[in-house]
VEXBA-304681 format. One record per residue (C-alpha): residue number from 0; chain; y, x, z. Coordinates in Angstrom, 2 decimals. Layout:
REC    n  chain       c2       c1       c3
REC  NUM      A        Y        X        Z
...
END
This chain:
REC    n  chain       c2       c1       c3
REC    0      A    36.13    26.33     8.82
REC    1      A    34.54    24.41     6.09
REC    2      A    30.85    23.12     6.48
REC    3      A    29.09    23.55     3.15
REC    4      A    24.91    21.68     3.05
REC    5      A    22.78    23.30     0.48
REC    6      A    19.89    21.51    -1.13
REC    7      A    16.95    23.51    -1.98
REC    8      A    15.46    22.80    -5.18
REC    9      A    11.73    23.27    -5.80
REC   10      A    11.10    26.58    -7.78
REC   11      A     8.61    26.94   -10.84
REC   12      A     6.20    29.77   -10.53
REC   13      A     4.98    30.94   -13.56
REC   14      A     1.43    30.73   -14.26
REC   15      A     0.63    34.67   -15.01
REC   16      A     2.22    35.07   -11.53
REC   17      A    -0.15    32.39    -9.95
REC   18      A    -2.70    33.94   -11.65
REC   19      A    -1.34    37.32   -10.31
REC   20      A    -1.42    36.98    -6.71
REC   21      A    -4.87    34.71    -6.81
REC   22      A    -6.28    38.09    -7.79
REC   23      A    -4.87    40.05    -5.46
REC   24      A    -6.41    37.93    -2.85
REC   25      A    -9.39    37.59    -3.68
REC   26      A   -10.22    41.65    -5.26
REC   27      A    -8.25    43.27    -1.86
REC   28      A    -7.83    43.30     1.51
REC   29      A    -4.79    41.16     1.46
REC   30      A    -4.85    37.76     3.65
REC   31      A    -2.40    34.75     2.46
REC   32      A    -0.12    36.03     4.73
REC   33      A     0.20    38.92     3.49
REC   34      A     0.89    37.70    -0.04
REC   35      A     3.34    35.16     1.25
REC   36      A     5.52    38.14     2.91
REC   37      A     5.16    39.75    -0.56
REC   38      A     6.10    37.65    -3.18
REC   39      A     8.31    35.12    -0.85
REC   40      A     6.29    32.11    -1.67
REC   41      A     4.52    29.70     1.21
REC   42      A     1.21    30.81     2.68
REC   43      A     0.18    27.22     2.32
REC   44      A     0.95    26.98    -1.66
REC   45      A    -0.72    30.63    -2.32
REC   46      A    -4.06    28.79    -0.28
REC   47      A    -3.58    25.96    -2.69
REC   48      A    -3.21    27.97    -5.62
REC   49      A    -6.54    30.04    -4.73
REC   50      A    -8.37    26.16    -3.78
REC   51      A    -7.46    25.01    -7.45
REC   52      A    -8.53    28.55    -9.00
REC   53      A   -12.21    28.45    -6.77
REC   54      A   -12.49    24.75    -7.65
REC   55      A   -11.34    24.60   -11.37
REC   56      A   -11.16    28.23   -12.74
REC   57      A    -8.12    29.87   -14.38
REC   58      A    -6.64    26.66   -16.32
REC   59      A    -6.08    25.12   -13.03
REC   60      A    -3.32    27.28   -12.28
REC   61      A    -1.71    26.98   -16.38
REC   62      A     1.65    24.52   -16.77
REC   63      A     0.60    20.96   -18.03
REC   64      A     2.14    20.68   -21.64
REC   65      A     2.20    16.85   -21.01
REC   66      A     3.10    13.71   -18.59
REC   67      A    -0.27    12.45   -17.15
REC   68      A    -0.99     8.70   -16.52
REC   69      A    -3.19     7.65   -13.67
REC   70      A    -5.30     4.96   -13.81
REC   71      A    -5.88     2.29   -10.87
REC   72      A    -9.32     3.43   -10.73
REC   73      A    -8.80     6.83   -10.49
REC   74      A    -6.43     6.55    -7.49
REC   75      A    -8.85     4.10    -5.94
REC   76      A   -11.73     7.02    -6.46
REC   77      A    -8.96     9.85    -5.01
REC   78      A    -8.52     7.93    -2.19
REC   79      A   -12.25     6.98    -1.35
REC   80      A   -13.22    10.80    -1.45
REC   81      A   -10.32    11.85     0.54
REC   82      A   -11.60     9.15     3.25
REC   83      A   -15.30     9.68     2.78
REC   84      A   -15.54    13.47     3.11
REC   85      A   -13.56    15.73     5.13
REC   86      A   -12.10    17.44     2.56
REC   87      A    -8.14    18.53     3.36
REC   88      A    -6.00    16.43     1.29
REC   89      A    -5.12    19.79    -0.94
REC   90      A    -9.01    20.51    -1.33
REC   91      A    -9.31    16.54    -2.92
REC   92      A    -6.24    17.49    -5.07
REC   93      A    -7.53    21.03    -6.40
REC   94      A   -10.95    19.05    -6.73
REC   95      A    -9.00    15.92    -8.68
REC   96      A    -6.42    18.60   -10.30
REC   97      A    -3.63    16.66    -9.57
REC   98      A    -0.92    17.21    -6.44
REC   99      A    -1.19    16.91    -3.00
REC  100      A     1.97    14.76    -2.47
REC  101      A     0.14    12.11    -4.99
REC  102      A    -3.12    12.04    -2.86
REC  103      A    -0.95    11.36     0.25
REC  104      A     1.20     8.93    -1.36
REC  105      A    -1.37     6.72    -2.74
REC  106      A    -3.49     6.72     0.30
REC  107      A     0.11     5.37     1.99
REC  108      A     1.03     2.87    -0.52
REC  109      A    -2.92     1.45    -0.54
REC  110      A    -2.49     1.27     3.38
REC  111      A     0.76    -0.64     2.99
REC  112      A     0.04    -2.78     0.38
REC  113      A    -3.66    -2.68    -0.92
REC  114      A    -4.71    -2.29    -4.39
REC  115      A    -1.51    -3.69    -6.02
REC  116      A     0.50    -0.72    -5.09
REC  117      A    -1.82     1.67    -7.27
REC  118      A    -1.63    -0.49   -10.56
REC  119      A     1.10     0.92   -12.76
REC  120      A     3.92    -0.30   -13.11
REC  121      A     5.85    -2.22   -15.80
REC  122      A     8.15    -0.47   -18.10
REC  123      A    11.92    -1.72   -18.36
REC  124      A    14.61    -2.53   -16.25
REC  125      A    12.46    -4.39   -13.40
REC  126      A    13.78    -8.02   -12.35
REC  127      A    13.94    -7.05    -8.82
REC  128      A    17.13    -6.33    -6.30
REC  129      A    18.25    -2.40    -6.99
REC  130      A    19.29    -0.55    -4.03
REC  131      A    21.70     2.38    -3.91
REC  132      A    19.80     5.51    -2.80
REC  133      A    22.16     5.31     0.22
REC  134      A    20.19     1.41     1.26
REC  135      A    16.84     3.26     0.11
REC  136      A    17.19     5.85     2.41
REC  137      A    17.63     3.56     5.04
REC  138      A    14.65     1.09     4.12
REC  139      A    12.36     4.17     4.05
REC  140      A    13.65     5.39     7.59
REC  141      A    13.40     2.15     8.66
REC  142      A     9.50     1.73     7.79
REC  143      A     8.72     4.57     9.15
REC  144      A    10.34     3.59    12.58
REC  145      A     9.10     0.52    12.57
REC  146      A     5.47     1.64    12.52
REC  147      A     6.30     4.59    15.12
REC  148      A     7.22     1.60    17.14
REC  149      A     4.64    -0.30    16.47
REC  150      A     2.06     2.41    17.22
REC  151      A     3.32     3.11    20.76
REC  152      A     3.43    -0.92    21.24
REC  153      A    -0.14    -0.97    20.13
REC  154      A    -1.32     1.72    22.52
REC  155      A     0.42     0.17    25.79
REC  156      A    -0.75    -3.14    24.77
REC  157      A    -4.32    -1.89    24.10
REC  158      A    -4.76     0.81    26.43
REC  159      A    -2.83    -0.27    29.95
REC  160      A    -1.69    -2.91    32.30
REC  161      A    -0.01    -0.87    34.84
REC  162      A     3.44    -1.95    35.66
REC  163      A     5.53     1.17    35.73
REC  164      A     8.50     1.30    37.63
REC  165      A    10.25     4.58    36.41
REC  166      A    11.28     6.68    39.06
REC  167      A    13.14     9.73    37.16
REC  168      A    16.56     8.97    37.39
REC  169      A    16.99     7.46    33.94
REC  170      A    19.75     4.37    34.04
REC  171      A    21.62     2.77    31.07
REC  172      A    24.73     4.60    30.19
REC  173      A    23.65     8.01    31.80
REC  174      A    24.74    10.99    29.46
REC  175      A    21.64    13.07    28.53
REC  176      A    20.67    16.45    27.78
REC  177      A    21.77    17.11    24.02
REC  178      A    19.32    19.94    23.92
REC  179      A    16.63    17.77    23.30
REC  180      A    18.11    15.91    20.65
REC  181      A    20.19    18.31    18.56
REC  182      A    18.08    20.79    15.74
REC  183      A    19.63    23.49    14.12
REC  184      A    20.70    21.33    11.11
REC  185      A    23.35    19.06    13.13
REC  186      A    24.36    22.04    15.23
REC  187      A    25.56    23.79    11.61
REC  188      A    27.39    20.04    10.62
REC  189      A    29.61    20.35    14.43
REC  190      A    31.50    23.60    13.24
REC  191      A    34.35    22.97    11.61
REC  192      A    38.23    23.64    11.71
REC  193      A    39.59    23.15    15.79
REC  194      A    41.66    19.61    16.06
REC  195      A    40.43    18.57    12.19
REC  196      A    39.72    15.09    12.01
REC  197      A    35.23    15.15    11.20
REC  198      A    35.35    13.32     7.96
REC  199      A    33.13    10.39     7.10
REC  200      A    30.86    12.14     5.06
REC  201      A    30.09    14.88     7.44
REC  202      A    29.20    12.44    10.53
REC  203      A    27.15    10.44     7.71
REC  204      A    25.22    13.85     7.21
REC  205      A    25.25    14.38    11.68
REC  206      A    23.63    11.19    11.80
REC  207      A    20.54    11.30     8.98
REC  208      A    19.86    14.67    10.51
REC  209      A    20.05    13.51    14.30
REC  210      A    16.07    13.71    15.85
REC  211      A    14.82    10.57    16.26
REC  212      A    11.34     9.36    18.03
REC  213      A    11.75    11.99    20.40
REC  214      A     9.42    12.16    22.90
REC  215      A    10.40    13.14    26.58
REC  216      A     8.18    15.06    29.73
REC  217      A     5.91    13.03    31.72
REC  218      A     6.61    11.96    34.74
REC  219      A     4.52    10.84    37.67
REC  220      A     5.68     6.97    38.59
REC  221      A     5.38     5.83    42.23
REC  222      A     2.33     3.96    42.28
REC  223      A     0.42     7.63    40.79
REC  224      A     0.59     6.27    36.56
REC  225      A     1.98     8.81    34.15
REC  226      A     4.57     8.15    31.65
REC  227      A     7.28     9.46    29.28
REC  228      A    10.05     8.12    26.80
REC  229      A    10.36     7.77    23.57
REC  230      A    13.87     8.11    22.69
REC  231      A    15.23     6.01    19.30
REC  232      A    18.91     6.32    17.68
REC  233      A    19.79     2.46    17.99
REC  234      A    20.74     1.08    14.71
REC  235      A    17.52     0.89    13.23
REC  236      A    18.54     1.03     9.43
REC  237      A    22.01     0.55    10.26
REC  238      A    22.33     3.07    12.51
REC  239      A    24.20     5.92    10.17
REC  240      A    26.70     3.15     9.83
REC  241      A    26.77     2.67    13.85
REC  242      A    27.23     5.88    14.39
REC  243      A    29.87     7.08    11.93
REC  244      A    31.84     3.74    13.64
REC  245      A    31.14     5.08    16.95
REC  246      A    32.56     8.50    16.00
REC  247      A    35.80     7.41    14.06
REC  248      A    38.67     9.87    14.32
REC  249      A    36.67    12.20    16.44
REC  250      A    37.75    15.63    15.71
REC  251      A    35.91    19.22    15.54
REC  252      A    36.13    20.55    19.16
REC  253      A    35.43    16.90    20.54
REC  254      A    32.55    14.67    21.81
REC  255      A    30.48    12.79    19.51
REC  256      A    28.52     9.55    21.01
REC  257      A    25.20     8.89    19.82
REC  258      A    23.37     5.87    21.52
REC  259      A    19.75     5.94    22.17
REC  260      A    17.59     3.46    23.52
REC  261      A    14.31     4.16    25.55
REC  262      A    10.96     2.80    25.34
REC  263      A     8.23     3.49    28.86
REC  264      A     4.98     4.78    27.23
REC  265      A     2.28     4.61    29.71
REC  266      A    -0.09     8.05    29.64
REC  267      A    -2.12     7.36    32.36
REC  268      A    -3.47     4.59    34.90
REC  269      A    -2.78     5.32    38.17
REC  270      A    -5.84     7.66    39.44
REC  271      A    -6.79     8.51    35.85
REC  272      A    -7.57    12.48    35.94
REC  273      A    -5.21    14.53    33.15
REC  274      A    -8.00    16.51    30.77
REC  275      A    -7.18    18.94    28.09
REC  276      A    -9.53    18.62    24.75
REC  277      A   -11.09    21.82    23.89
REC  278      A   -10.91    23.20    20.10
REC  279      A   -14.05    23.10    17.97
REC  280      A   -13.53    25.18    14.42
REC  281      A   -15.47    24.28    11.77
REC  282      A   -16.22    26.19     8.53
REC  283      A   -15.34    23.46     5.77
REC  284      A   -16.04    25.46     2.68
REC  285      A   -16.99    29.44     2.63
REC  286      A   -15.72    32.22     0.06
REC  287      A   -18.03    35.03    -0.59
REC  288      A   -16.91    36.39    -3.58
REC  289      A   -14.55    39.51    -3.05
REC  290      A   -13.28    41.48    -6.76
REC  291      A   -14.74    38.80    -8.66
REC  292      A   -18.43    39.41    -7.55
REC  293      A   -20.67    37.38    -5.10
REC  294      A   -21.70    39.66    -2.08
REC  295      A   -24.87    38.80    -0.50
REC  296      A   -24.42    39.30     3.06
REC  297      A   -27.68    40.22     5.81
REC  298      A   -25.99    37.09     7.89
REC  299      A   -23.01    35.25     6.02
REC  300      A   -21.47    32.31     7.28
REC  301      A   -22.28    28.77     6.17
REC  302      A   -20.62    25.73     4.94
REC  303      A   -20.56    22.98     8.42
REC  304      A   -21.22    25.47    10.68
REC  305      A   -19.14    25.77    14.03
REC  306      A   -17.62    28.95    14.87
REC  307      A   -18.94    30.34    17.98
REC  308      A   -17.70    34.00    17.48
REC  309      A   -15.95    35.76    15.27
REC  310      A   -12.06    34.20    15.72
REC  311      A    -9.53    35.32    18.90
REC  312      A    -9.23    31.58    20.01
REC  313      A    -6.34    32.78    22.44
REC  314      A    -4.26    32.36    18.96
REC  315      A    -5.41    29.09    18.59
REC  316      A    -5.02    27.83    22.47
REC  317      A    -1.74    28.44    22.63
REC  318      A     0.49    26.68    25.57
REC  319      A     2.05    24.25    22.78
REC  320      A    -1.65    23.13    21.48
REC  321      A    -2.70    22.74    25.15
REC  322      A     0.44    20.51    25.80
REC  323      A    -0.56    18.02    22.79
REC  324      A    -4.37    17.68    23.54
REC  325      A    -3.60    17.07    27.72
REC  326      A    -3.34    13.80    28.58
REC  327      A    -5.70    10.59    30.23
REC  328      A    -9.03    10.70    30.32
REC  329      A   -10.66     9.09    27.57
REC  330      A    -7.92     7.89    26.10
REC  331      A    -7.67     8.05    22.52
REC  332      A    -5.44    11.15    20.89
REC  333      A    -2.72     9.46    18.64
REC  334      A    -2.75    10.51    15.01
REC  335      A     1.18    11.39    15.59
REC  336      A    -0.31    13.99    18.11
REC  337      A    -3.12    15.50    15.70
REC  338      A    -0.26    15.22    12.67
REC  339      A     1.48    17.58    15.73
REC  340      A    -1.05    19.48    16.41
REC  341      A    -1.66    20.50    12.94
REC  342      A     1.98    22.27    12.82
REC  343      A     1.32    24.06    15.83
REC  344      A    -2.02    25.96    14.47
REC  345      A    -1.62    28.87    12.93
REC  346      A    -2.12    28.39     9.36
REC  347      A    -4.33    31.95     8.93
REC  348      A    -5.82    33.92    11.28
REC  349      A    -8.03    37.43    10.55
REC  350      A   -11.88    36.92    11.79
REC  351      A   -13.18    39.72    14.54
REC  352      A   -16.55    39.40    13.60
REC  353      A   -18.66    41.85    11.35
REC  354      A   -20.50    41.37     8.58
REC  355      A   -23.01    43.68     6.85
REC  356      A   -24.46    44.09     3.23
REC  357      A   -27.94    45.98     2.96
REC  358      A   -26.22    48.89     0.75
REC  359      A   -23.67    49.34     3.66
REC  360      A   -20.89    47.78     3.20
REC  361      A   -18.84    46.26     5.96
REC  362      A   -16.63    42.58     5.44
REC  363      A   -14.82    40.35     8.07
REC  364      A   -13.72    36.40     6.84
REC  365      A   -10.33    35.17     6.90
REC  366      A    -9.80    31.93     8.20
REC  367      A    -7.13    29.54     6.76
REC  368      A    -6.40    26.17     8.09
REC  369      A    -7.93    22.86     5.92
REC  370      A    -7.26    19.63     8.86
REC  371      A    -7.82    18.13    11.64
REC  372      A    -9.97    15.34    12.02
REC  373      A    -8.74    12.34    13.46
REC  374      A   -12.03    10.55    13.85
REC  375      A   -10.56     8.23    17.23
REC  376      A   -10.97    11.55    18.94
REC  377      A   -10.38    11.24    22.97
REC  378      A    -8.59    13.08    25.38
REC  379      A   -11.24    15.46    27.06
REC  380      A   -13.53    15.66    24.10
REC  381      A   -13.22    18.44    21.52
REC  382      A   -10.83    18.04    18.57
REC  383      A   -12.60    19.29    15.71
REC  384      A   -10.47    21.55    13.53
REC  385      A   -11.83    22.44     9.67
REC  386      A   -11.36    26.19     8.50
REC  387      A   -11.86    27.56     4.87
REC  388      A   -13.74    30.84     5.53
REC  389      A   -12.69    33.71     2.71
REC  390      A   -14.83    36.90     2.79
REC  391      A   -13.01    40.15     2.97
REC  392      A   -13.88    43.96     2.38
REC  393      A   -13.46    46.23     5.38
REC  394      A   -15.20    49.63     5.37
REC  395      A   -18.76    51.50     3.92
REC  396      A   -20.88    53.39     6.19
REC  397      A   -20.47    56.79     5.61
REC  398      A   -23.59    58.85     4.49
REC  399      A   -24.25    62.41     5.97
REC  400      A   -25.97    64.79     3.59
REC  401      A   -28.40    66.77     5.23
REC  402      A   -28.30    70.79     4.95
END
C-alpha cells in the first residue's frame, strides 16, 4: 500500500461569482452557511467577501490587474487601527482592501522586530546566509516553540510560587497514550505495505505532522494546586532529524518512538476556587439592508450593543468553550486559550428574536463571528465575543379582507 500526500492549492474565484453569491446573501433568506454548502467555498471567505462588498462596494470584490507596493507607513497605519479599534482583523483588511494574512503578518513581524521589519526590502540577491526551505521550516517551527515556551514560563513565573509535586503517575520513560498525540494526518502516513521498510521521506512527513504543545488534563497535586502538562517533541528544530534517526529501519506494522518532554504548568494555588467565564456577545457592526434596500425597523439592533436576547446561547456554551474559559480565579486567560476559543465558536448562528417593520413585515439577524477580545481578560469575568449582525427577511403579516 502506497501512501500518496496531496497539497491543496488555493483556488481563484472569479469575480462575477463573488459578486454572485454576495447577492444572494444579502437579497434572500440564505445565511453564509448556507452559501458555503452551495457553492463549496468557506463560510469564513463568503463573510469576507460580503465585509469587502459592505465596506468598499462592487470593485472590492474585481481581480487586481497589478502587483501593489506597501508603504512603511501604511503598514504602520494598518496595524495601529487593527490595535486601536476592535475591528476583526478581516474587517481592517476589507476596510484597508488588502488581505487578511498581510494584516496578521505585519502586526507579527512589528512585534518581533519593530519598525524595521515593515520597510521594504532591497531588491537583488540579498548578502545574507540562504536557507533551504527544509532549515526554514525548521527556524519558523522553532520560533514559534520558543515563544509557546516562553509564554507558559512567563505565566508560572508571574502568576505562582507553589511547589508542585506531581502526583499522576507520570515518570521518565513511561509509554503514553498515542491518542492524544496522533491527528488524522500521521494516522494516513502509518499505512503502508506489511514488513516494508518506512522510508526516510515518509517518517520526515510523520514527524512535521506529529502534534506538538499539547496540552494534557488537570490534575489535582497533593498539597490541593492544580496543574497539567504541556507535552513538546524534543528536538526543538532538530527534532525531524531526531526522529527519523530514532525510527531508522522501522517497518510498516511496527512501533515508531517519538520522545516528548514535559513541562508542570501550574493552574491554580492551592485553595484557589476553579470559575468558568461567562460569554458576553457584542454587536460589532449591524446590516440592515436586505435586496439592496435599507429597512427601517420599529426596534433594530445597534452597533456596541450587547445581546441580551435574541441568540440560543446553548450553541455558544458548549462543553468544549466551558473547558477553555474554567480555570483559577482571577487569573488571566492566555491568548493561546482565546486563539482556542475562537475555533470552538460557531462561526454563524440564526438569531431567535423578531423584528418588525410598520408596513408588516417580519426579519430575524444572522449572527456571524468577528473576534474575541483579548483585553487581559480573567478567569471568572466575561469574555467578550464581537458579532456582525446581518438583517434577514422572514414573513409579512397576512391581511384579512373583510366581507
Amino acid at each position: 500500500m502506497c501512501c500518496i500526500s496531496i497539497v491543496n492549492s488555493p483556488t481563484r474565484y472569479k469575480p462575477e461569482l463573488k459578486a454572485q453569491i454576495v447577492q444572494e446573501y444579502l437579497s434572500t433568506s440564505q445565511s453564509t452557511n448556507d452559501l458555503s454548502k452551495k457553492y463549496q467555498i468557506s463560510g469564513r471567505r463568503i463573510a469576507e467577501w460580503i465585509q469587502r462588498y459592505q465596506l468598499r462596494g462592487i470593485d472590492a470584490l474585481k481581480k487586481r490587474r497589478h502587483k501593489r507596493i506597501f508603504t512603511t507607513d501604511f503598514k504602520l497605519n494598518v496595524i495601529d487601527y487593527y490595535q486601536t479599534h476592535e475591528d476583526s482583523m478581516a474587517e481592517v483588511a476589507a476596510r484597508f482592501d488588502i488581505l487578511t494574512a498581510q494584516v496578521s503578518s505585519w502586526r507579527s513581524q512589528f512585534e518581533r522586530d519593530g519598525i524595521t521589519a515593515l520597510k521594504p526590502q532591497p531588491k537583488g540577491r540579498p548578502s545574507k546566509v540562504k536557507h533551504t526551505k527544509k532549515q526554514a521550516h525548521q527556524l519558523a517551527n522553532k520560533s514559534e516553540l520558543e515563544r509557546l515556551k516562553e509564554e507558559l514560563a512567563k505565566k508560572n513565573q508571574e502568576l505562582y510560587e507553589t511547589s508542585v509535586k506531581p502526583n499522576d503517575g507520570l515518570v521518565t520513560g513511561k509509554v503514553l497514550d498515542d491518542k492524544e498525540f496522533l491527528n488524522t494526518s500521521v494516522s494516513k502516513l502509518l499505512s503502508g505495505k506489511s514488513n516494508q521498510v518506512i522510508g526516510q521521506e515518509a517518517l520526515t512527513q510523520i514527524a512535521n505532522q506529529l502534534s506538538n504543545g499539547i496540552s494534557s488534563p488537570i490534575y489535582e497535586a497533593a498539597n490541593g494546586a492544580k496543574y497539567h502538562y504541556v507535552y513538546w517533541l524534543e528536538g526543538d528544530a532538530n527534532r525531524v532529524v531526531e526522529f527519523v534517526n530514532d525510527n531508522k529501519d522501522v517497518k510498516y506494522g511496527q512501533p515508531l518512538t517519538a520522545k516528548y518532554s514535559a513541562t508542570v504548568v501550574v493552574d491554580a494555588e492551592p485553595g484557589v476556587p476553579e470559575v468558568t467565564s461567562p460569554i458576553s456577545i457584542r454587536v460589532s457592526k449591524v446590516w440592515n439592508e436586505v435586496g439592496g434596500k435599507q429597512v427601517v425597523l420599529t426596534d433594530p439592533l445597534k452597533a456596541g450593543e450587547q445581546l441580551t436576547k435574541g441568540i440560543d446561547m446553548s450553541l455558544i456554551n458548549t462543553k468544549s468553550v466551558k473547558q477553555l474559559l474554567t480555570g483559577a480565579q482571577g487569573t488571566n486567560i492566555s491568548t493561546a486559550t482565546l486563539n482556542k476559543l475562537k475555533e470552538n465558536l460557531p462561526q454563524n448562528i440564526t438569531g431567535t428574536a423578531d423584528y418588525k417593520t410598520a408596513d408588516g413585515n417580519h426579519y430575524y439577524y444572522d449572527f456571524w463571528l468577528d473576534s474575541v477580545n483579548s483585553n487581559n481578560t480573567k478567569y471568572g469575568e466575561p469574555v467578550t465575543v464581537n458579532s456582525t449582525a446581518s438583517l434577514k427577511w422572514a414573513k409579512k403579516d397576512m391581511v384579512t379582507s373583510e366581507n
